[in-house]
TIRO-2110 file (N, C-alpha, C; in Angstrom, 1 decimal):
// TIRO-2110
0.8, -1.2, 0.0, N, 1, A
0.0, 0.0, 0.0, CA, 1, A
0.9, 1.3, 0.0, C, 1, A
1.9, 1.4, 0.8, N, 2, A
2.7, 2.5, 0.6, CA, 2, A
3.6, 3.0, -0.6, C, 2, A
3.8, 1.6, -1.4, N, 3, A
4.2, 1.9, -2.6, CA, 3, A
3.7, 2.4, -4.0, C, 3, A
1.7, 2.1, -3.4, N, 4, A
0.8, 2.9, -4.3, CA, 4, A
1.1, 3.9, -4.1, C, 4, A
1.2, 4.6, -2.3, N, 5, A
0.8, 5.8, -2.2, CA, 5, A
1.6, 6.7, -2.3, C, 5, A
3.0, 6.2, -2.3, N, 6, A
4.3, 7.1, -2.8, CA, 6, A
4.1, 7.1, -3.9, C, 6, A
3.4, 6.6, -4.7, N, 7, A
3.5, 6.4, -6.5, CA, 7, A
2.9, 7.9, -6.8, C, 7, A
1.6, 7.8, -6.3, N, 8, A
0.0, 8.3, -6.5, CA, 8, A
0.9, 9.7, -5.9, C, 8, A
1.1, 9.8, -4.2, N, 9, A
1.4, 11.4, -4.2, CA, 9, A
2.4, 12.2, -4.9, C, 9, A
3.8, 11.4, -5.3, N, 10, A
4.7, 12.0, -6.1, CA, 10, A
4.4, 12.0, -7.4, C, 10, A
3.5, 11.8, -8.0, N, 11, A
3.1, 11.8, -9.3, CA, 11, A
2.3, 13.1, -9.3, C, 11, A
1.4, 13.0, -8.4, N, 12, A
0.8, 14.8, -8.1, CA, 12, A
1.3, 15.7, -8.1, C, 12, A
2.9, 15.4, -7.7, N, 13, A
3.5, 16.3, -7.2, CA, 13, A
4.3, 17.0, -8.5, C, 13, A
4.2, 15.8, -9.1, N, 14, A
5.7, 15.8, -10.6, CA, 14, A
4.7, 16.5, -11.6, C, 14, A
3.4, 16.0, -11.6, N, 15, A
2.7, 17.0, -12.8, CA, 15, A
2.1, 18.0, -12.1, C, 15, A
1.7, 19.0, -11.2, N, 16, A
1.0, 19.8, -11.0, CA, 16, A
2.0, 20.9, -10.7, C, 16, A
3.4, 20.7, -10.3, N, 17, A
4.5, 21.6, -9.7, CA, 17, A
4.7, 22.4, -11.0, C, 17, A
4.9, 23.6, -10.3, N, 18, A
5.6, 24.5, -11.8, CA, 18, A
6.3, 25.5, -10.7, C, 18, A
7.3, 25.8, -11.9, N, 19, A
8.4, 27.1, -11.0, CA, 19, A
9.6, 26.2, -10.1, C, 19, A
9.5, 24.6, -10.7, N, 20, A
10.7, 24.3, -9.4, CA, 20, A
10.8, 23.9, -8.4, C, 20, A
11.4, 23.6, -8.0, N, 21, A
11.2, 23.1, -6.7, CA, 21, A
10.9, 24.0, -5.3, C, 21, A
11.5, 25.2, -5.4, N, 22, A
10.6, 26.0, -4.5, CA, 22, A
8.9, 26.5, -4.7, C, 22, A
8.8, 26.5, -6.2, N, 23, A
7.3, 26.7, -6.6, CA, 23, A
6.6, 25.3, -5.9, C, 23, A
6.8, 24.3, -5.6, N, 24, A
6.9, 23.0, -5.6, CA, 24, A
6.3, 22.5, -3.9, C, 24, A
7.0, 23.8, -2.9, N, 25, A
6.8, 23.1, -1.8, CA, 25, A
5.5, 22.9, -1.3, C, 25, A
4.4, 24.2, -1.2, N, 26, A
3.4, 24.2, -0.8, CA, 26, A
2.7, 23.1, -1.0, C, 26, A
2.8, 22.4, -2.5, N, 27, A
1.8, 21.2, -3.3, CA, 27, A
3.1, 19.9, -2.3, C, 27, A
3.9, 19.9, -2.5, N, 28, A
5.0, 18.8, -1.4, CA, 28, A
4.5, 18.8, 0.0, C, 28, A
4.4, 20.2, 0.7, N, 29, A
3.7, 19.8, 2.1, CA, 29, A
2.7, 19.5, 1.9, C, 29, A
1.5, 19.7, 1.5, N, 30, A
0.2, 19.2, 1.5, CA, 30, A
0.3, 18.0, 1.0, C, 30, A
0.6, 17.3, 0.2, N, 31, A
1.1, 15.8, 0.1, CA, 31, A
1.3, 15.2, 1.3, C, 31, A
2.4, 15.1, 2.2, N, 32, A
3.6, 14.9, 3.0, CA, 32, A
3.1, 14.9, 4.1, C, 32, A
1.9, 16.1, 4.4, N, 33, A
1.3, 15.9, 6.0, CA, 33, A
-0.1, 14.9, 5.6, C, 33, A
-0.9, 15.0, 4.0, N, 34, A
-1.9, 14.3, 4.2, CA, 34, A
-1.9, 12.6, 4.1, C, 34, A
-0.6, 12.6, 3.7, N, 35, A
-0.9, 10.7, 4.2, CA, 35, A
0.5, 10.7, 5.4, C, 35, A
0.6, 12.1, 6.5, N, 36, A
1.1, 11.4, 7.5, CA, 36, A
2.6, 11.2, 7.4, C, 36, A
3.4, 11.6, 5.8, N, 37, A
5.1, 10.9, 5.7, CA, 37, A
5.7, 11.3, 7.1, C, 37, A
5.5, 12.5, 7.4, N, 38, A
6.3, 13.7, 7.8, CA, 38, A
5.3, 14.9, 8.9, C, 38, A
5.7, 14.7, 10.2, N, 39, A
4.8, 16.2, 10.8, CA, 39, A
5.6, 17.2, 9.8, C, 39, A
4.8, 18.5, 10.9, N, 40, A
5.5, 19.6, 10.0, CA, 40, A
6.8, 20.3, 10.1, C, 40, A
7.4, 20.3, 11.4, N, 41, A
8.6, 20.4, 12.1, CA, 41, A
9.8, 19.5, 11.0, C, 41, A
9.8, 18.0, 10.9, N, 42, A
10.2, 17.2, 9.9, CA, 42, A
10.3, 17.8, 8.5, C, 42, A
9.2, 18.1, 8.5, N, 43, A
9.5, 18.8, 7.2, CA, 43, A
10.0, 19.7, 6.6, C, 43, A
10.2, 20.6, 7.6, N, 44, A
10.6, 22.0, 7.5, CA, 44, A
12.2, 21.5, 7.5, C, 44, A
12.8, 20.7, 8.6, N, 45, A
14.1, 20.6, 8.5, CA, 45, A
14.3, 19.9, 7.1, C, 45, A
13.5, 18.8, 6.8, N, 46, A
13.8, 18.4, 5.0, CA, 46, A
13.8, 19.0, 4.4, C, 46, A
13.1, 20.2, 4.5, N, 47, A
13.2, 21.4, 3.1, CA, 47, A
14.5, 22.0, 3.3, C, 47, A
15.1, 22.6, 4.4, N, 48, A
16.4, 23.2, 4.9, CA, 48, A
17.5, 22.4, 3.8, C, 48, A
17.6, 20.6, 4.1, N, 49, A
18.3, 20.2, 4.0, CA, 49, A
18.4, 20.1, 2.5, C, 49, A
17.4, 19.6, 1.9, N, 50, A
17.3, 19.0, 0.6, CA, 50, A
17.7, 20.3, -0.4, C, 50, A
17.2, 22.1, 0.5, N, 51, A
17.8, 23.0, -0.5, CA, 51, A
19.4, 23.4, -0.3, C, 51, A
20.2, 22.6, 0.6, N, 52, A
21.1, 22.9, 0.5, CA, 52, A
22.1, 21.6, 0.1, C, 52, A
21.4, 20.3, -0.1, N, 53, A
22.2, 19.1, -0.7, CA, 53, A
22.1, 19.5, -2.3, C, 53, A
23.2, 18.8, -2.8, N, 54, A
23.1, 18.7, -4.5, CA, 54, A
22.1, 18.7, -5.1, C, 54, A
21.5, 19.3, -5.9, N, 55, A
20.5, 18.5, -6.8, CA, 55, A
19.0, 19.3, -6.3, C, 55, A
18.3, 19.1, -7.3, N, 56, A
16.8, 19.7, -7.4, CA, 56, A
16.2, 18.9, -5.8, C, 56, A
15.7, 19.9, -5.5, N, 57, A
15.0, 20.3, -4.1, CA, 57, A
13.7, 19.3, -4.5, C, 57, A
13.2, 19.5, -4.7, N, 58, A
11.6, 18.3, -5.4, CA, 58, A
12.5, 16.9, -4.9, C, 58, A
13.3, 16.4, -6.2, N, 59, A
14.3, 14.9, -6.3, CA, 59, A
14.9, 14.9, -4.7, C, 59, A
15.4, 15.4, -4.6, N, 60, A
16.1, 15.6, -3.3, CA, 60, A
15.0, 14.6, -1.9, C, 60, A
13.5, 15.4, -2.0, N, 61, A
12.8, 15.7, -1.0, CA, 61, A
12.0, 14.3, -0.8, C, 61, A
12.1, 14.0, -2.3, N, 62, A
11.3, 12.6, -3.0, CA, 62, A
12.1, 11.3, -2.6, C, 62, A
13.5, 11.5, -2.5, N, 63, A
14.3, 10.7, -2.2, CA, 63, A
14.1, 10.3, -0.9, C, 63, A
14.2, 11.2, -0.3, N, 64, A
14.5, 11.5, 1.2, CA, 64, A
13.7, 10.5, 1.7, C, 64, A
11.7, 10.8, 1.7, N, 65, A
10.6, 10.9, 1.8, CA, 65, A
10.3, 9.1, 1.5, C, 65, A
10.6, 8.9, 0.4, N, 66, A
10.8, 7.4, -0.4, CA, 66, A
11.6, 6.7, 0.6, C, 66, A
12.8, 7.0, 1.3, N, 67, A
13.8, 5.8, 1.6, CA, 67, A
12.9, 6.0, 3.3, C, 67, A
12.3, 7.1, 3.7, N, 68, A
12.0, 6.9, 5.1, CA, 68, A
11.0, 6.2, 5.5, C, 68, A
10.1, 6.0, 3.9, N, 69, A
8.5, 5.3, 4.2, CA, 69, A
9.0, 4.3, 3.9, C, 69, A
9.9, 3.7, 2.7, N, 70, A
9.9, 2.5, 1.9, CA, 70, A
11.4, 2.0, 1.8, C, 70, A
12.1, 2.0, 2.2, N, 71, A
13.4, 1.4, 2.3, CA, 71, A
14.2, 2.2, 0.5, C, 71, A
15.2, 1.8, 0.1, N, 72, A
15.7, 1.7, -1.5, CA, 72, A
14.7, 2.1, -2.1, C, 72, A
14.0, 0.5, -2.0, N, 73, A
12.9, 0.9, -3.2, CA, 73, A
11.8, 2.1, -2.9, C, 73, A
11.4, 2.4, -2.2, N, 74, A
10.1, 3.7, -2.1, CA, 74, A
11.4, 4.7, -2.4, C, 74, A
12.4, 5.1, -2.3, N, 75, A
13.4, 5.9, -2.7, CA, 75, A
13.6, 6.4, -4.3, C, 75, A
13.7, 4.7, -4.8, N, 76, A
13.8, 4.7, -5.9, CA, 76, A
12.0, 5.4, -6.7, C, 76, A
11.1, 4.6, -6.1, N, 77, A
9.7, 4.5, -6.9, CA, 77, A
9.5, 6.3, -6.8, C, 77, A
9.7, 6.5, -5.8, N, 78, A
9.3, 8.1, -5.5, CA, 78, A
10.1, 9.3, -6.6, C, 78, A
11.3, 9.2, -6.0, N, 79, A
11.8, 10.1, -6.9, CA, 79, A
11.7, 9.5, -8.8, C, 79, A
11.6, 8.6, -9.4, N, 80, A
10.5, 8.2, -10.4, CA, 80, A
9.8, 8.6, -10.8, C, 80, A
8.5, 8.2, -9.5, N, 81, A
7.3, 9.5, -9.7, CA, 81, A
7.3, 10.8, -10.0, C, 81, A
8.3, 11.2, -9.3, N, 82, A
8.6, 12.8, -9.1, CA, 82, A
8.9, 13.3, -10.4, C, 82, A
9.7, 12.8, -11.4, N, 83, A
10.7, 13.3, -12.3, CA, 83, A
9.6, 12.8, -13.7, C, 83, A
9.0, 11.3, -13.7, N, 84, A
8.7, 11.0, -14.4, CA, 84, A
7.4, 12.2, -15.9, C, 84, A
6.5, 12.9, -14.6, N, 85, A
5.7, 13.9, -15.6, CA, 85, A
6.8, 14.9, -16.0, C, 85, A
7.8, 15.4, -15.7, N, 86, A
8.3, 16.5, -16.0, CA, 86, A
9.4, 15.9, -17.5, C, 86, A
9.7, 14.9, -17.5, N, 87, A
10.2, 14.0, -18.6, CA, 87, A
9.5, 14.0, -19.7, C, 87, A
8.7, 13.3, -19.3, N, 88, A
7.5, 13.1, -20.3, CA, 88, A
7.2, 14.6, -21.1, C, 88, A
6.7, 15.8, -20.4, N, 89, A
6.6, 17.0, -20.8, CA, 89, A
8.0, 17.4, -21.9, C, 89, A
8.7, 17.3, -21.2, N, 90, A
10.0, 17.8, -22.2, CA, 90, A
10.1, 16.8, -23.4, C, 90, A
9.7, 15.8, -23.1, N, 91, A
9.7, 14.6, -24.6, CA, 91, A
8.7, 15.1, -25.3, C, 91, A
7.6, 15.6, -25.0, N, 92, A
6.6, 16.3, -25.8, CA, 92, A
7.1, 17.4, -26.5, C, 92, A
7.3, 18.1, -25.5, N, 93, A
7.3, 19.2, -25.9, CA, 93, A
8.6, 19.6, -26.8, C, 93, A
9.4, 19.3, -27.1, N, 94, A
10.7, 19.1, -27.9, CA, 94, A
10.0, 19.0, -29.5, C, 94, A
9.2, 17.8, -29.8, N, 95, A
8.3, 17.6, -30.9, CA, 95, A
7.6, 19.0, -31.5, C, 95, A
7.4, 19.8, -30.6, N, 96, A
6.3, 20.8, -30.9, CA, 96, A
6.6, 22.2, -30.3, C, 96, A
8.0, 22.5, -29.9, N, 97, A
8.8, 23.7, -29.3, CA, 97, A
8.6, 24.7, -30.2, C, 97, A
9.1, 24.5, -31.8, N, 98, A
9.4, 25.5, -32.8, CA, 98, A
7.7, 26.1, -32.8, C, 98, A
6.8, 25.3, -33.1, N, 99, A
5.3, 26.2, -33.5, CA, 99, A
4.8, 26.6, -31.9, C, 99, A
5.1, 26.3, -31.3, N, 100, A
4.5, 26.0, -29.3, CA, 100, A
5.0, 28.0, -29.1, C, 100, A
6.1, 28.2, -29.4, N, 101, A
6.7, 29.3, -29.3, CA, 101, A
6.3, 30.7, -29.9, C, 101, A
6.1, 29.9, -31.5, N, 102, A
5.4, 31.5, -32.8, CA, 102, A
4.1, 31.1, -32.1, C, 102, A
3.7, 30.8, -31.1, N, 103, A
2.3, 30.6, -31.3, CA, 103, A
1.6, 32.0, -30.0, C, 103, A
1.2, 33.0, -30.1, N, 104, A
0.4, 34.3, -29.1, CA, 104, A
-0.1, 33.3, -27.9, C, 104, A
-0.7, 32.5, -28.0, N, 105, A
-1.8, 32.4, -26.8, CA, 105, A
-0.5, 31.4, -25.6, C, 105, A
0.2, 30.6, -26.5, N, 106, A
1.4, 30.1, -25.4, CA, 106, A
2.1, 31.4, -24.8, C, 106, A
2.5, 32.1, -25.4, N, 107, A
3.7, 33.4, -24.8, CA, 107, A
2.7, 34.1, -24.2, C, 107, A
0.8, 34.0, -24.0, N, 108, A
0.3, 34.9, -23.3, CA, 108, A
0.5, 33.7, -21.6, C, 108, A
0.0, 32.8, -21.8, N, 109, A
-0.2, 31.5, -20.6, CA, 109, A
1.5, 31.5, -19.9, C, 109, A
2.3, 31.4, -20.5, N, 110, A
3.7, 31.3, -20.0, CA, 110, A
4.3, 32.5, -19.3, C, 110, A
3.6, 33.6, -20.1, N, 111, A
3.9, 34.8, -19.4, CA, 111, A
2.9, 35.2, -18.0, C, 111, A
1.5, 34.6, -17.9, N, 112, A
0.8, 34.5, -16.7, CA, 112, A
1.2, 33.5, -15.6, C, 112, A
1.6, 31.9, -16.1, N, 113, A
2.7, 31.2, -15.3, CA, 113, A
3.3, 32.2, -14.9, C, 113, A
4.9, 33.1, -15.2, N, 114, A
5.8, 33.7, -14.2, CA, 114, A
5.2, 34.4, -13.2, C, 114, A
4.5, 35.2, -13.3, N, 115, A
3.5, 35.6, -12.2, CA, 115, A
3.4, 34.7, -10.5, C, 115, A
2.2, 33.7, -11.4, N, 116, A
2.0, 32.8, -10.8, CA, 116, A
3.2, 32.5, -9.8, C, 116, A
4.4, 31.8, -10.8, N, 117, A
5.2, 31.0, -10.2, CA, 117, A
6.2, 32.3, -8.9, C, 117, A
6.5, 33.7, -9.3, N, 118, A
7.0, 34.5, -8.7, CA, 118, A
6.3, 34.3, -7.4, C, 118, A
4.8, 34.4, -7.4, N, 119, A
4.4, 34.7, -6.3, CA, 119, A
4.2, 33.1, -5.4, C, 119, A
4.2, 32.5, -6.2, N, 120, A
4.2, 30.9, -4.9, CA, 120, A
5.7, 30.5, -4.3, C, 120, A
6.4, 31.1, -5.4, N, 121, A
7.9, 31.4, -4.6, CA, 121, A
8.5, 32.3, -3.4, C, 121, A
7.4, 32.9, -3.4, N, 122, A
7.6, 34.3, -2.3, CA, 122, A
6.7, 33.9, -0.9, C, 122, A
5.5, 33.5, -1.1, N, 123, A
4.7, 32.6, -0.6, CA, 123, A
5.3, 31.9, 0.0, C, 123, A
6.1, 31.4, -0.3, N, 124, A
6.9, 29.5, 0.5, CA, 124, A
8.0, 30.2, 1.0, C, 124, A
8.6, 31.3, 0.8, N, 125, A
9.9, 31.9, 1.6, CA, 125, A
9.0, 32.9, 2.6, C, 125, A
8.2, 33.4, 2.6, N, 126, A
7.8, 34.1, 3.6, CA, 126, A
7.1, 33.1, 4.7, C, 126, A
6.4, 31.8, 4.5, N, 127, A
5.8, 30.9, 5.3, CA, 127, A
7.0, 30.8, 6.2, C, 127, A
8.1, 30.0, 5.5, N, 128, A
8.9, 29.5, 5.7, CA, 128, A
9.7, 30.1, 6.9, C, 128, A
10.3, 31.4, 6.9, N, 129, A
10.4, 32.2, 7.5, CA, 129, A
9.6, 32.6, 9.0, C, 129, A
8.3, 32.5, 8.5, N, 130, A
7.0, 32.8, 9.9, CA, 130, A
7.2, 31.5, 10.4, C, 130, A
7.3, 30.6, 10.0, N, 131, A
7.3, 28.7, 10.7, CA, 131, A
8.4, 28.6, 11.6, C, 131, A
9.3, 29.2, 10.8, N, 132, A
11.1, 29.1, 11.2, CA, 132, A
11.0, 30.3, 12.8, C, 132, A
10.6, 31.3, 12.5, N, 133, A
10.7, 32.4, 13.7, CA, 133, A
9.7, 32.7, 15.0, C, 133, A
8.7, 31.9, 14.8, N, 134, A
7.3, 32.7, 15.3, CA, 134, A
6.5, 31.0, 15.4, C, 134, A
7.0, 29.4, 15.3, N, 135, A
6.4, 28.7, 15.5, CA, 135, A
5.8, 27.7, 14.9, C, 135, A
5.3, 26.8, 14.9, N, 136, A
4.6, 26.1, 14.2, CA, 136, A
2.9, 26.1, 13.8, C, 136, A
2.5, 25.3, 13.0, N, 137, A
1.0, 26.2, 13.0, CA, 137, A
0.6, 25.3, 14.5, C, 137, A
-1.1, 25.7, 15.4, N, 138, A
-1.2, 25.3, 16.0, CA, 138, A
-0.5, 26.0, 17.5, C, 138, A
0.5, 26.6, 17.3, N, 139, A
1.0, 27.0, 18.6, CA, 139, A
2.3, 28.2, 17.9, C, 139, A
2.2, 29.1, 19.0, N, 140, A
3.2, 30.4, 18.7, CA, 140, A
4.3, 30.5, 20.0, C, 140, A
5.0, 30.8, 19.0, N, 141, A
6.5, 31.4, 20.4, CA, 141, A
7.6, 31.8, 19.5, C, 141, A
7.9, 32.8, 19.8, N, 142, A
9.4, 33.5, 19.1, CA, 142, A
10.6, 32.9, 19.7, C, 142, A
11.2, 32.8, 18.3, N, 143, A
12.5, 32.2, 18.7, CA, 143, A
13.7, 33.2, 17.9, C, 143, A
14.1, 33.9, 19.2, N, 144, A
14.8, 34.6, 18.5, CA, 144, A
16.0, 34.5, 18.1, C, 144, A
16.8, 33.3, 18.2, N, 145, A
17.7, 33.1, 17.0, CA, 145, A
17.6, 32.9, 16.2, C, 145, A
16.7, 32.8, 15.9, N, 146, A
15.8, 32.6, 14.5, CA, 146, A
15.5, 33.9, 14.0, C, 146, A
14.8, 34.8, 14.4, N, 147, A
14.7, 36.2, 13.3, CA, 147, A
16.4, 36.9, 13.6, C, 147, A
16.9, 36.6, 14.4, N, 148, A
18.5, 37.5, 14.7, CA, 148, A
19.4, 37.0, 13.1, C, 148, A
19.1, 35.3, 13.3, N, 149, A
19.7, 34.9, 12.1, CA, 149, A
19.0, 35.4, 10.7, C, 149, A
17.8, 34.9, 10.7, N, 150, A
17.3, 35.6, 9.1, CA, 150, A
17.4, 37.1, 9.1, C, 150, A
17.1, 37.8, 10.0, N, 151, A
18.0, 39.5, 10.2, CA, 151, A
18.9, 39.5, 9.2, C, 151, A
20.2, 38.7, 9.9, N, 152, A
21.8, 38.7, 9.5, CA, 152, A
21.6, 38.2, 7.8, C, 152, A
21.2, 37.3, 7.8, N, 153, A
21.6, 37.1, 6.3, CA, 153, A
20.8, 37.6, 5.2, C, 153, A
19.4, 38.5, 5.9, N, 154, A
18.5, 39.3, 4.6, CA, 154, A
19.6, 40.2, 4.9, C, 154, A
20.6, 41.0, 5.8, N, 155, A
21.4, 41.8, 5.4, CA, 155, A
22.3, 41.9, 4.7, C, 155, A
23.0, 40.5, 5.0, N, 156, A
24.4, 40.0, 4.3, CA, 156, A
23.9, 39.7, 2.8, C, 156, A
22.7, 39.5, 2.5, N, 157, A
21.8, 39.5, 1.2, CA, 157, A
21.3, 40.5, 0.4, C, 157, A
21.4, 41.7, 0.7, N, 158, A
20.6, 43.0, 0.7, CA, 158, A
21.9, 43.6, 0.7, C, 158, A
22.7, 43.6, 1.4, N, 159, A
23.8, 44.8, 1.8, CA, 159, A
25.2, 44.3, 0.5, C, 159, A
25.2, 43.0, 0.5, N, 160, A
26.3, 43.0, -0.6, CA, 160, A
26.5, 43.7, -1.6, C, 160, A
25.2, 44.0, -2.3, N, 161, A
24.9, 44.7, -3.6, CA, 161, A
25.3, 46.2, -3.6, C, 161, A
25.5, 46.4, -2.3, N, 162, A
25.7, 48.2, -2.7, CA, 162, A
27.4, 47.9, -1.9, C, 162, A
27.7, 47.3, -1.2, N, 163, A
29.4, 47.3, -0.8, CA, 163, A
30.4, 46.6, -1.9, C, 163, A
29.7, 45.3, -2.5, N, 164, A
30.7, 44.2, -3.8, CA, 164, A
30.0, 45.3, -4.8, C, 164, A
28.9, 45.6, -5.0, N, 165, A
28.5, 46.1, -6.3, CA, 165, A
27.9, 44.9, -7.5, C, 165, A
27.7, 43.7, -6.4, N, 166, A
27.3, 42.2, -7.0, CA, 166, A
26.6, 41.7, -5.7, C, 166, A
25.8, 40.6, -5.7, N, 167, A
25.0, 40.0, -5.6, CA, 167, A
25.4, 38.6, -4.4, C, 167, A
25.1, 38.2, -3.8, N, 168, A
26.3, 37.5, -2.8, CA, 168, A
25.8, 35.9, -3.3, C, 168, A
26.6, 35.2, -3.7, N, 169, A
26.2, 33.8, -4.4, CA, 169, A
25.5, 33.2, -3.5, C, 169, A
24.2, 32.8, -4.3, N, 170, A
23.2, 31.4, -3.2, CA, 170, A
23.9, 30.3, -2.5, C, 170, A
24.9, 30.0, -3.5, N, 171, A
26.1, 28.9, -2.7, CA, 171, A
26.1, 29.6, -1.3, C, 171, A
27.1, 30.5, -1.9, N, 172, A
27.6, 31.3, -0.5, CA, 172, A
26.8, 31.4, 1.0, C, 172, A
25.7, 32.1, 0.6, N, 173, A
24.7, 31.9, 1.2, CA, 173, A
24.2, 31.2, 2.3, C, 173, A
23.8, 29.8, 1.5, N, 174, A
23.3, 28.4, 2.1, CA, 174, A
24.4, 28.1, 2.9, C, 174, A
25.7, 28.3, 2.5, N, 175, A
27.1, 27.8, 3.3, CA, 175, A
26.6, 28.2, 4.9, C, 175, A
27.0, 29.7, 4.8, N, 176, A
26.8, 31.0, 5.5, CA, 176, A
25.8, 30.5, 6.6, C, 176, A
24.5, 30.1, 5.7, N, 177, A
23.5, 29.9, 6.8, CA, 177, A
23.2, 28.5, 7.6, C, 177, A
24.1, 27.6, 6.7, N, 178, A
24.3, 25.8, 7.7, CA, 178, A
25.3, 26.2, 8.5, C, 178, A
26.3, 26.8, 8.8, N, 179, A
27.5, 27.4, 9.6, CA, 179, A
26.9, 27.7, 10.4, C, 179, A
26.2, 28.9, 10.4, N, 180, A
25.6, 30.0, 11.4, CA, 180, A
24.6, 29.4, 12.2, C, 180, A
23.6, 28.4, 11.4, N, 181, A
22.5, 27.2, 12.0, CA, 181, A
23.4, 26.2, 13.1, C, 181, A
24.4, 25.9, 12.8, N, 182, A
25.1, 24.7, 13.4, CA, 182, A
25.7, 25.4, 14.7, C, 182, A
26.1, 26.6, 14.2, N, 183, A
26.9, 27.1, 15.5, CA, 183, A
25.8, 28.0, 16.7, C, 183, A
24.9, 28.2, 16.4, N, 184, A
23.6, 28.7, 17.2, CA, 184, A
23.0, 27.9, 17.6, C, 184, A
22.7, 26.5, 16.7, N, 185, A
21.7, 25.3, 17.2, CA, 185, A
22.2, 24.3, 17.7, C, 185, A
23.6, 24.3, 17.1, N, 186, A
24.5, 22.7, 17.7, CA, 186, A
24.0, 21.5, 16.9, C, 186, A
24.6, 20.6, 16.8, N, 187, A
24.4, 19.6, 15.9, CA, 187, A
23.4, 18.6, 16.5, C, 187, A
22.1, 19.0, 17.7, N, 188, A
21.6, 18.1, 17.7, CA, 188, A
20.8, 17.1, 16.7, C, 188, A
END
């Protein structure tokens, strides 16, 4: 049964996602708490992790999520799932790119997607943020090494641009912010 239902939710997940894997998470949590993978605390550290390990955050999360319910195989079947509609799409769509393109009503829909996708990306970083500082749903408490740190690096994020006169690498970043997480939280 868990191998249907790792099938069935990451396949939800692989055709309905757009914008990525951060476009991605909202439709991933609501998966992930409704058959139970994962509370929400769990999850939240999975997203942490999976956006700072190699590789697409979705694949990453699918992996993870797969080997915790299902040993290898739910690992394997999941991230499968995951990848499988977005495959498929590109095999299509390769066939039919050149006219898909001269065509008005696609460049009007694609250009309403970025929108879309902009704002479910900002959506999932601002949750993300309130979950991370202010609690879980269900119950509230500030934790303030938690806004002191996202303080620090919307600065060190914001402030680079006018001192380098560039943009401070996402690498960099993510480094910056597992350092700063480990040495405030400790490696429990």
């Amino acid at each position: 049964m868990i191998f249907l239902e790792l099938l069935l939710g990451f396949l939800k997940i692989g055709c309905f996602s757009f914008g990525g894997g951060y476009g991605a998470v909202p439709l991933i949590r609501e998966v992930v708490l409704s058959y139970g993978w994962l509370d929400e605390e769990k999850l939240s550290y999975m997203i942490a992790v999976s956006e700072s390990s190699p590789g697409p955050i979705m694949v990453n999360m699918a992996t993870y999520i797969g080997a915790s319910q299902a040993g290898i195989p739910g690992a394997l079947l999941a991230t499968a799932a995951v990848v499988l509609p977005a495959f498929l799409i590109v095999i299509i769509l390769t066939t039919v790119l050149k006219k898909l393109l001269k065509n008005e009503t696609a460049q009007t829909v694609l250009s309403g997607l970025k929108s879309c996708v902009a704002g479910i990306i900002l959506a999932t970083g601002v949750y993300i943020i309130l979950t991370n500082c202010f609690g879980r749903i269900g119950g509230f408490s500030v934790d303030a090494k938690a806004i002191i740190l996202t303080a620090v690096l919307a600065a060190v994020y914001f402030g680079a641009g006018k001192i380098v006169k560039k943009g401070v690498s996402p690498v960099l970043l993510i480094c910056l912010a597992g350092i700063a997480g480990v040495l405030i939280y400790g490696w429990n």
